[in-house]
VOGU-3710 file (C-alpha; in Angstrom, 3 decimals, decimal comma):
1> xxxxxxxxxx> 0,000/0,000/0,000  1,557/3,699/-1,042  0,198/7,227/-0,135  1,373/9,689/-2,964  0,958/13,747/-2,329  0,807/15,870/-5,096  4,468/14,608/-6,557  6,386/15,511/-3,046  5,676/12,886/-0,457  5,805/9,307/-1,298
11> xxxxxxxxxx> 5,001/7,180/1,768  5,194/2,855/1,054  3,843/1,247/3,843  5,819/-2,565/4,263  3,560/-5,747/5,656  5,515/-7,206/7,945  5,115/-10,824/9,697  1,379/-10,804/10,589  0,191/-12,191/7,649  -2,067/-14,891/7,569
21> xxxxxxxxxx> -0,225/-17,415/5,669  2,527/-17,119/8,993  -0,255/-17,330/11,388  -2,133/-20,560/9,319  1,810/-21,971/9,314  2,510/-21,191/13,413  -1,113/-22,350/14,408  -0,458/-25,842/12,434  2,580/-26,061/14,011  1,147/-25,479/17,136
31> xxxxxxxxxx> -1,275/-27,955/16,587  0,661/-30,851/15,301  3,603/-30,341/17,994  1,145/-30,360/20,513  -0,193/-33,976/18,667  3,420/-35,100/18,940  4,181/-34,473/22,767  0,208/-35,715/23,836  1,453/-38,897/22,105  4,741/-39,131/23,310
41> xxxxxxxxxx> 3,038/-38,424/26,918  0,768/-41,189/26,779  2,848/-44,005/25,561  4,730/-43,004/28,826  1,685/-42,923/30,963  -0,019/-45,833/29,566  -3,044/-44,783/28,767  -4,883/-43,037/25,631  -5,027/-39,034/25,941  -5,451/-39,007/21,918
51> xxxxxxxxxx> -8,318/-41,818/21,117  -6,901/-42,071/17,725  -3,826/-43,682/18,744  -4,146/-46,246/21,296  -0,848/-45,936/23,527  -0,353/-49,936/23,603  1,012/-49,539/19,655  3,600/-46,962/20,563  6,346/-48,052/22,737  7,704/-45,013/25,054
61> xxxxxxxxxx> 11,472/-46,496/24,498  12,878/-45,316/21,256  9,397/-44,039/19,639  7,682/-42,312/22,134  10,954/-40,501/23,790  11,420/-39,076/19,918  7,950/-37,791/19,318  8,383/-36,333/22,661  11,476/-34,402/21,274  9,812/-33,371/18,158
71> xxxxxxxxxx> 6,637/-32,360/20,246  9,204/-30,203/22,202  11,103/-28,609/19,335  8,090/-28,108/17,614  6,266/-25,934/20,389  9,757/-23,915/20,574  9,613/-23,561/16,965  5,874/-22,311/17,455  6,264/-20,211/19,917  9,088/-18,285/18,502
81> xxxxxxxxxx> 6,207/-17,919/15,375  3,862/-16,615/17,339  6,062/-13,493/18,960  7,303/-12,792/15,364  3,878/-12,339/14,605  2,917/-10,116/17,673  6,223/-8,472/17,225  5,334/-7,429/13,689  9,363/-8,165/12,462  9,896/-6,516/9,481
91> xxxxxxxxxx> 7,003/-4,084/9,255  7,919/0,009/8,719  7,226/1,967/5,622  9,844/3,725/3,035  9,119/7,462/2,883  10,399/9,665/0,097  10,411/13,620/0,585  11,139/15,262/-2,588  10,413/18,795/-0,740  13,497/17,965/2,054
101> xxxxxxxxxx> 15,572/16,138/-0,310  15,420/13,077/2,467  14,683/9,637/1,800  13,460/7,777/5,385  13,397/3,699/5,599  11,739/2,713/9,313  11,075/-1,039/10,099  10,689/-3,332/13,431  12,664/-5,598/14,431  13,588/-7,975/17,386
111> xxxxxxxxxx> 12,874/-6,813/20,539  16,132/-5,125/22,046  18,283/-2,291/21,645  18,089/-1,924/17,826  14,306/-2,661/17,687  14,049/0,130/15,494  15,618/0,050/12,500  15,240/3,646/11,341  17,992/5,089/8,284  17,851/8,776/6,669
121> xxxxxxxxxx> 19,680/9,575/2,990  19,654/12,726/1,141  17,698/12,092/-2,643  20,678/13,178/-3,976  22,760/9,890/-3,027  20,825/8,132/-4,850  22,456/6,413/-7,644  19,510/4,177/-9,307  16,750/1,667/-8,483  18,155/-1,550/-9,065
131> xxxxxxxxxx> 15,901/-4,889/-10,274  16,817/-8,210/-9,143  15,543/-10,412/-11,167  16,284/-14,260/-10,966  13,885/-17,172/-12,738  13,152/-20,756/-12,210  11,894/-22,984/-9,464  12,334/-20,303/-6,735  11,369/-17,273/-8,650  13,339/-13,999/-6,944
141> xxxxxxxxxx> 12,242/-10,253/-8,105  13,424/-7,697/-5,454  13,662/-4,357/-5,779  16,566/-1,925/-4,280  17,825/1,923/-3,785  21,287/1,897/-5,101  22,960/4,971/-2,578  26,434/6,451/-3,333  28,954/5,014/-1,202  26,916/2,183/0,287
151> xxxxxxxxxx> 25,594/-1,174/-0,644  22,213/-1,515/-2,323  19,113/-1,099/0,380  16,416/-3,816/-0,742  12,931/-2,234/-0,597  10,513/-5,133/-0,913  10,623/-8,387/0,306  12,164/-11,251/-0,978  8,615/-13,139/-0,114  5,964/-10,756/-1,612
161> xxxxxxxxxx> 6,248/-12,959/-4,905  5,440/-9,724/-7,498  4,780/-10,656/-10,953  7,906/-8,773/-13,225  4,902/-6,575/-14,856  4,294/-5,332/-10,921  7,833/-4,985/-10,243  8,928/-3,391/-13,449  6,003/-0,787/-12,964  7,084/-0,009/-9,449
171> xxxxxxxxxx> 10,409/0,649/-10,117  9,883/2,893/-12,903  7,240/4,459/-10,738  9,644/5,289/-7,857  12,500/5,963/-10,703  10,527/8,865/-12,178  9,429/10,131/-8,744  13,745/10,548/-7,961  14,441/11,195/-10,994  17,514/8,236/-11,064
181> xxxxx> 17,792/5,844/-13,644  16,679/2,067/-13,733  19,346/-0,618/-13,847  18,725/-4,685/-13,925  20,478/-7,670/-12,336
//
């Protein structure tokens, strides 16, 4: 989503991990760790807490000890899901000033002392917007600021899966709004 204002301000607001594909992901991990470890438990105790599998099929010594583990890692695994998604990693927004000549990338990160990821260039460092572009199986289109004296700031996410037609259109979009040139990797 982008907020334009009469050719000065361009404001791109960046999704960050609440989205529900992660949250459908974490809650089935949830769910089938959860699975694990109730059947690892019960082979231990002896009797059924999951009526689909009766605990007399699934010894506790070597099977039920490992879907114990992987009931374990798989809650950590979860959990860790689920603060990324309250956390909000990698949301912010991109904000281009044409009026101050500043260009302002903000995003969230990891709770700590650089939760906030916040960096400032001048318009004027700005060499190009660069296209990534990489076909095949695992289909890679990013888009990045190319800035004088510093390596290449990616802008969109390697996940957001843009078509080239959407990518190509909002690079020459933000290219005409800096007034830099295009280039493609």
């Amino acid at each position: 989503m982008s907020w334009r204002s009469e050719d000065r301000i361009w404001i791109e607001l960046i999704a960050g991990s609440r989205k529900p594909s992660n949250v459908c992901w974490a809650f089935i991990l949830f769910l089938g760790s959860l699975g694990f470890l109730l059947v690892g438990t019960s082979s231990y105790l002896g009797r059924n807490l999951i009526q689909l599998f009766p605990s007399q099929q699934i010894i506790f010594f070597p099977q039920g000890i490992v879907m114990s583990f992987y009931g374990i890692a798989g809650l950590f695994i979860s959990s860790y899901l689920w603060c990324t998604i309250s956390w909000n990693v990698g949301s912010g927004y991109d904000r281009f000033d044409i009026k101050e000549g500043i260009v302002c990338i903000f995003r969230w990160g990891f709770p700590g002392k650089n939760r906030r990821i916040f960096l400032r260039f001048l318009i004027k460092d700005i060499q190009s917007i660069r296209i990534e572009v990489k076909e095949g199986i695992y289909a890679r289109r990013v888009l990045y600021m190319g800035i004088r004296g510093q390596v290449a700031i990616p802008l969109t996410r390697t996940d957001d899966n843009l078509t080239l037609r959407e990518i190509e259109q909002k690079a020459a979009e933000l290219a005409y709004f800096l007034r830099v040139p295009i280039e493609v990797f």
